[in-house]
C-alpha positions in Angstrom: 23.8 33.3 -22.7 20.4 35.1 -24.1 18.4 32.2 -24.1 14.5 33.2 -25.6 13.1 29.8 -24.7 13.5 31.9 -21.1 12.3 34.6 -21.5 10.4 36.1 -18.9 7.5 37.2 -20.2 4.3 36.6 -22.5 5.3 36.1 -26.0 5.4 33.2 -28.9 8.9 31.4 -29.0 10.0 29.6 -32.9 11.4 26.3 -31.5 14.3 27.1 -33.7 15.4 30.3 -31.7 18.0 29.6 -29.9 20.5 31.0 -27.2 22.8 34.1 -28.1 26.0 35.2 -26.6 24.8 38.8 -27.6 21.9 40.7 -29.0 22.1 44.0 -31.3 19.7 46.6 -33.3 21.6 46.8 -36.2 21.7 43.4 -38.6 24.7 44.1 -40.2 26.2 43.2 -36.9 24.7 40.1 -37.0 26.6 36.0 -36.5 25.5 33.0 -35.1 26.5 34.1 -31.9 24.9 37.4 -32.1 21.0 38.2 -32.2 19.1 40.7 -33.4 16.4 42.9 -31.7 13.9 44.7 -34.5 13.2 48.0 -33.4 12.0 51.2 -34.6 14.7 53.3 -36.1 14.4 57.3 -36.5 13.5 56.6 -40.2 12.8 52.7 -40.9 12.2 49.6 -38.7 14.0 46.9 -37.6 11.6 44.4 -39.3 13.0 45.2 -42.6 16.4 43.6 -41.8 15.3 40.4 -40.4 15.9 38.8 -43.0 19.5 40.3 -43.8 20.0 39.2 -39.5 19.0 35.7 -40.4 21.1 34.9 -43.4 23.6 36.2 -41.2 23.2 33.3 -38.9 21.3 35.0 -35.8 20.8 32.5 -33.2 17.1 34.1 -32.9 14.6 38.2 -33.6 13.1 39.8 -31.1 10.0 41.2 -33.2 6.5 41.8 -32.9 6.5 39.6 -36.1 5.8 35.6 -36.4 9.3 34.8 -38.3 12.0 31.9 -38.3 14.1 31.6 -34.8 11.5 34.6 -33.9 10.5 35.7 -30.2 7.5 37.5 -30.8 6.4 40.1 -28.7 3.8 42.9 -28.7 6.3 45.8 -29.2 10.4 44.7 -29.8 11.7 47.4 -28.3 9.5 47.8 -24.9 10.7 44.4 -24.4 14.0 44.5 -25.4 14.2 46.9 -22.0 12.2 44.7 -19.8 14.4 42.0 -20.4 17.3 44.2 -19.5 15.4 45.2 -16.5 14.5 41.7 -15.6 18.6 40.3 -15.8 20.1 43.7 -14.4 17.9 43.1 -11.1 19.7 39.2 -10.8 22.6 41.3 -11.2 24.9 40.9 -7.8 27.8 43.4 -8.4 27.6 46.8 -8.5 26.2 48.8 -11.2 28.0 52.0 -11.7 26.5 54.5 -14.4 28.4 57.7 -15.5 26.9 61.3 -17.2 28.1 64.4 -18.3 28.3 66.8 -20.4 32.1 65.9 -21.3 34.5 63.5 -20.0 31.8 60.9 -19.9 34.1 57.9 -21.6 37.2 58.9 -20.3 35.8 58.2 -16.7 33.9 55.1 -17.9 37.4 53.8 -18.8 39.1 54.6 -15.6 36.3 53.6 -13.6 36.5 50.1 -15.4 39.7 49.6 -14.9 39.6 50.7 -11.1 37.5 48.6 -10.1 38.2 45.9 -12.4 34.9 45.9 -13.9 33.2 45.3 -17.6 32.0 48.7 -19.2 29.7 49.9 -22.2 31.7 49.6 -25.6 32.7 52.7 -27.3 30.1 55.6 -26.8 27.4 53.5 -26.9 25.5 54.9 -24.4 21.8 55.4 -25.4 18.4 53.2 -23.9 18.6 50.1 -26.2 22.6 49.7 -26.5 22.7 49.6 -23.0 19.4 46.7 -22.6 21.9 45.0 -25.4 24.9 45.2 -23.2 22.7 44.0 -19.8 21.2 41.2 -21.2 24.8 40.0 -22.1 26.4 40.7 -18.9 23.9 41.4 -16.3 23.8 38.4 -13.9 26.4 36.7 -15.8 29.3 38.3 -15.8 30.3 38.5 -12.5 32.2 41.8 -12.4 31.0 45.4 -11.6 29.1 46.8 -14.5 30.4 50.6 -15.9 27.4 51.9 -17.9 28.3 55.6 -19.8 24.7 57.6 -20.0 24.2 59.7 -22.7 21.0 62.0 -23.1 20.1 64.4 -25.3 16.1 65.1 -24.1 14.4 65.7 -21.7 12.8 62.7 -19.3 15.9 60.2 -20.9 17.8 60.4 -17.7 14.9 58.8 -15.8 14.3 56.4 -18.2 17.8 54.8 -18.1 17.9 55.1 -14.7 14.5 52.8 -14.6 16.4 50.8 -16.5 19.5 50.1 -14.7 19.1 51.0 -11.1 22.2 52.1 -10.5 24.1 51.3 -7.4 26.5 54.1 -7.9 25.4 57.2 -10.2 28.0 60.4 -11.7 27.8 63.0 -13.1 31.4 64.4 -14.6 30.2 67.9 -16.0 27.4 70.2 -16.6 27.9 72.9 -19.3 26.5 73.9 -22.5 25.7 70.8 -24.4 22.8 69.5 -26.4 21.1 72.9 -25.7 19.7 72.3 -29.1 17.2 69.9 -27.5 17.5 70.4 -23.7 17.1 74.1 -23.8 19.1 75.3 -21.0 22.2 74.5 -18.8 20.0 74.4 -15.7 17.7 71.7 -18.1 21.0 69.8 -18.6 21.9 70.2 -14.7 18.3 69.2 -13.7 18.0 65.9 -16.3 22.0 64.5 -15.8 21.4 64.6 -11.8 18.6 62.4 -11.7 21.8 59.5 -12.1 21.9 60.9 -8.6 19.1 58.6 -7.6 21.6 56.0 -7.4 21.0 53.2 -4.6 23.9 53.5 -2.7 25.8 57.3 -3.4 26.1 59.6 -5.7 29.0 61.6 -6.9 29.3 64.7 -8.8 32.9 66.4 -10.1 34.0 69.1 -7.8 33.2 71.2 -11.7 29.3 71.0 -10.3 29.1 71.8 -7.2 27.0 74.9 -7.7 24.5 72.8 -9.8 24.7 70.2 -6.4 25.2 71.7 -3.5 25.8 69.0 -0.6 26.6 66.3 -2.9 29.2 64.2 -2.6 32.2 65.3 -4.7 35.5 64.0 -6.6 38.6 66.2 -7.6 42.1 67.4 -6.6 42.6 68.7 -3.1 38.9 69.2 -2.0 36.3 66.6 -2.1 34.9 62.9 -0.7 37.2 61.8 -3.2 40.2 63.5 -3.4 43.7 63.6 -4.7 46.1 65.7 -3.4 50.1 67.1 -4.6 49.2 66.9 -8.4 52.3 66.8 -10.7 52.6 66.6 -14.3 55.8 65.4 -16.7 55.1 65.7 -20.4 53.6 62.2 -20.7 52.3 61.6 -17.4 51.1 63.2 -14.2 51.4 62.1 -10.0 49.1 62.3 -7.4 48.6 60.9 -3.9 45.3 59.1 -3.3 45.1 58.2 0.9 48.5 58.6 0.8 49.5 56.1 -2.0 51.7 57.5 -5.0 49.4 57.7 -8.1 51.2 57.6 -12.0 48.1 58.2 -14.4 49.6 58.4 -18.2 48.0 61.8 -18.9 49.0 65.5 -19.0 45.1 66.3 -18.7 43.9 67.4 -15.3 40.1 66.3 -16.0 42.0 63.0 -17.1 43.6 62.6 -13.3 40.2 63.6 -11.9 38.9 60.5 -14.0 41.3 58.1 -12.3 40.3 59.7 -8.5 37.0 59.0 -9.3 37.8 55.2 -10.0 40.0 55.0 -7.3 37.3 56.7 -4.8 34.9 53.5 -6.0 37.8 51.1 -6.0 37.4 51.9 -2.4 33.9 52.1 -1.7 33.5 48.4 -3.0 36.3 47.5 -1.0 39.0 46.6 -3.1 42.7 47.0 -3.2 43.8 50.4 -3.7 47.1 49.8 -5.1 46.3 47.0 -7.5 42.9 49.0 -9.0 45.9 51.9 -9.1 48.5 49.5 -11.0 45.4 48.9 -13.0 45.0 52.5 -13.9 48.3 53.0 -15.4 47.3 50.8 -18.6 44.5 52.2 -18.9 44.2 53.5 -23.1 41.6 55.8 -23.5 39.9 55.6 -27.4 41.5 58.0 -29.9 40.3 61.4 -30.1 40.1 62.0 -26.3 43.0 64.3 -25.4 45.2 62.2 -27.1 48.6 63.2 -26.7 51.7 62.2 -29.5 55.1 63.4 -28.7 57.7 64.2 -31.1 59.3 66.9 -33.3 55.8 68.7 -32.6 53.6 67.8 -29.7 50.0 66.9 -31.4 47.0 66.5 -29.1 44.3 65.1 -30.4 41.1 66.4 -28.6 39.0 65.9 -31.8 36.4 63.4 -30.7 33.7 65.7 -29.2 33.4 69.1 -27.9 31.1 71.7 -26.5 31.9 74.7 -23.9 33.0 73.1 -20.8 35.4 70.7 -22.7 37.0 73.2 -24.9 38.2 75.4 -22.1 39.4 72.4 -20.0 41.6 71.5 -22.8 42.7 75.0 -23.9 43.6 75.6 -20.0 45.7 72.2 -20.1 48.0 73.6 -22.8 49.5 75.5 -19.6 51.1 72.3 -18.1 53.6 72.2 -21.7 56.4 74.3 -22.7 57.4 75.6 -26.3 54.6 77.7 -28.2 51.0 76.9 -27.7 48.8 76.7 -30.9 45.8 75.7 -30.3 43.6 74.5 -34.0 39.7 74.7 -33.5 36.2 73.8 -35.1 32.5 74.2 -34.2 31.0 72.9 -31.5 27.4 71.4 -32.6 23.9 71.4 -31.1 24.5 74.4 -29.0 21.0 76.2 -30.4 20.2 79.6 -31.1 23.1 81.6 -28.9 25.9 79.1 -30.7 27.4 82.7 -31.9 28.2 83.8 -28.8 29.4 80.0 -27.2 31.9 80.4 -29.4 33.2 84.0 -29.3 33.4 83.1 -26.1 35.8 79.9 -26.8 37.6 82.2 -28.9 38.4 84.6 -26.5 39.4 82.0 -24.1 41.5 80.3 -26.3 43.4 84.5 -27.1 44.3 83.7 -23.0 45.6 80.5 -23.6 47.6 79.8 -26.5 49.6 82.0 -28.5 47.9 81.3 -31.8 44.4 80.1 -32.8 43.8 79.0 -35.9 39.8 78.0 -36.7 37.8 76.5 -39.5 33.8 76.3 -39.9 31.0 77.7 -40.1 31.5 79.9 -36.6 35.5 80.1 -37.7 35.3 83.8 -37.6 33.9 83.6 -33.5 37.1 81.2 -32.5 40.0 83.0 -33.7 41.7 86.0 -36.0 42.8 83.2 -38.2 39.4 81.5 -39.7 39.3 79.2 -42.6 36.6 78.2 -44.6 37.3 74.9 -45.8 39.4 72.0 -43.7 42.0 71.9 -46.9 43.0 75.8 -47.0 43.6 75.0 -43.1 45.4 71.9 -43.4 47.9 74.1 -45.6 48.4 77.0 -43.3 49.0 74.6 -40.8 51.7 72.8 -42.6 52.9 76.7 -43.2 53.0 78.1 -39.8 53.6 74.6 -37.2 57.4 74.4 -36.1 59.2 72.2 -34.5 58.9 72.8 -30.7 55.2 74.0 -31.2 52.6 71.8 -28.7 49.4 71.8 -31.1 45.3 71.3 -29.5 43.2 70.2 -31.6 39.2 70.1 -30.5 36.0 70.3 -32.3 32.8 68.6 -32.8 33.0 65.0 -34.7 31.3 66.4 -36.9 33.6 68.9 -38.1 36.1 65.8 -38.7 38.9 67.7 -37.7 41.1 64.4 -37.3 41.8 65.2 -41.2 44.2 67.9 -39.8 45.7 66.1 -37.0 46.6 63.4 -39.5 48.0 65.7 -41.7 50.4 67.6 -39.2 51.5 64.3 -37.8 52.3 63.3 -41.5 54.7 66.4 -42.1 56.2 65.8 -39.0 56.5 62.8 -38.3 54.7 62.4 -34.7 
């Protein structure tokens, strides 16, 4: 529990606040079993929903205001991460945290599950969702704790790292992502790695070995953690991991890196290899993440995120299916001023990869010969030109909501 009579600091307890099972920032979220934290937004404060949190039944605020069930502190959200602080050092199972510039949730989820462990929800990944999510399980939930690290400026790395002292720090990728704000690859390379600091080892994909050199690594064939003989079937894919045969339900090679890196920690912390690999083979990554739905037409559902390094990883993936490739493609957001280029280059990548490209956005024109301006004029051609047989990417920015198309091909066909 989040009790605020104990909290460990100064501040001014209501004699009506009372214990949480979780705390969050936004009040909507709010029950009697949930608290609520008042920070400052990007555009309004906290404060203003207090009272929206307490006729939701909050158990007590964390505010620098003097309110019913309040804990009233100096500055909400400089304490919201102390606290966190405070619990994660009581904390006696590992801490794991996880970065990248792509494949960041798909190896929090395999790392979970390897390891048997309690993870960040969703993409929540920023400063105060994870202070939210230690102060509900650090030192009480006695499991190894998966935090995913997401950072889009620079000096954020070491900030969350000051805030979780993690035991075990990765980095998945480095590539061409958030440039808007972090400038540079090297910038990104330079901030991510400081999850390197980790207490007891850090790991990088065998993707960023240039950006580390020396650091221990994770992959196929090569590597401190390594899987070796990979195999794929059109559902699945087979590995051996110190000599135990691996079954990981993806067709995605960065996917079966994901469950080597679990199974590398699995080991590290001493567990049992073949249950945290038993474990693995349930493991349901959330929708939009390479996504695969057999049928009539293969649809592949790659739409939750992309930049650079994670469109060509998918577009080089469509080699391990048969039938015709046709890869369907939006923009790629926050790249900065050289976006243009990012994405002729994308498009000429996807020329060697699949054997039709069909685009839509504003850099439509950069990804392929087919461009479309609007997501409606490409839902048609695609319900036009996709045949049965076909094996169909789709990958772009959320922003770009491409999952409109995806749903509509699945509809005509069936999948």
């Amino acid at each position: 529990m989040i009790d605020p009579q104990q909290f460990p600091f100064d501040a001014k307890r209501h004699p009506e606040a009372r214990p949480a099972q979780r705390i969050t920032f936004v009040a909507q979220d709010c029950d009697e079993n949930t608290a609520f934290a008042a920070l400052q937004g990007a555009n309004r404060h906290g404060n203003e929903f207090i009272a929206q949190a307490l006729e939701k039944g909050a158990p007590f605020v964390l505010t620098d205001q003097d309110v019913q069930r309040g804990l009233q502190v100096a500055d909400a959200t400089a304490a919201l991460r102390q606290w966190a602080r405070h619990q994660r050092d009581l904390h006696d199972q590992a801490v794991i945290g996880i970065t990248g510039s792509a494949g960041k949730t798909t190896a929090k989820e395999y790392v979970r599950a390897a390891v048997d462990g309690v993870a960040t929800p969703g993409n929540l990944n920023t400063l105060n969702a994870i202070a939210c999510f230690l102060l509900e399980h650090a030192g009480q939930t006695p499991a190894p704790l998966v935090l995913e690290m997401g950072i889009d400026r620079i000096g954020e790395m070491q900030e969350l790292v000051e805030l979780t002292s993690p035991d075990y720090g990765v980095v998945t990728a480095v590539g061409e992502a958030h440039l808007e704000f972090l400038g540079t690859v090297e910038n990104v390379a330079r901030e991510k790695g400081g999850i390197l600091q980790a207490r007891k080892l850090g790991v990088v994909s065998q993707r960023c070995t240039a950006f580390y050199p020396g650091v221990p690594t994770y992959g196929m064939e090569h590597g401190t953690f390594q899987g070796r003989n990979l195999t794929f079937e059109p559902t699945q894919c087979h590995f051996q991991f110190l000599g135990d045969a691996i079954t990981v339900p993806t067709t995605s090679q960065v996917v079966a890196e994901a469950a080597v890196l679990g199974l590398g920690l699995a080991r590290e912390l001493g567990l049992n290899l073949r249950e945290a690999a038993e474990r693995i083979r349930s493991v349901d990554v959330p929708g939009g993440r390479f996504r695969v739905h057999p049928g009539i037409v293969t649809v592949i559902d790659d739409t939750y995120n992309a930049n650079p390094i994670s469109m060509r990883a998918s577009l080089e993936n469509l080699k391990h299916y048969s039938g015709r490739k046709v890869a369907v493609l939006g923009d790629m957001l926050e790249l900065g001023q050289n976006a243009a280029e990012y994405h002729r280059g994308i498009g000429l990548h996807a020329q060697q990869n699949a054997d039709l490209v069909f685009s839509v956005g504003q850099f439509a024109e950069q990804l392929s010969a087919h461009p479309h301006s609007d997501m409606a004029a490409l839902i048609q051609t695609l319900k036009n030109e996709v045949r049965a047989g076909d094996v169909v990417l789709f990958k772009a920015s959320r922003g770009i909501r491409l999952e409109q198309a995806v749903q509509a091909v699945r509809e005509v066909f069936g999948v």
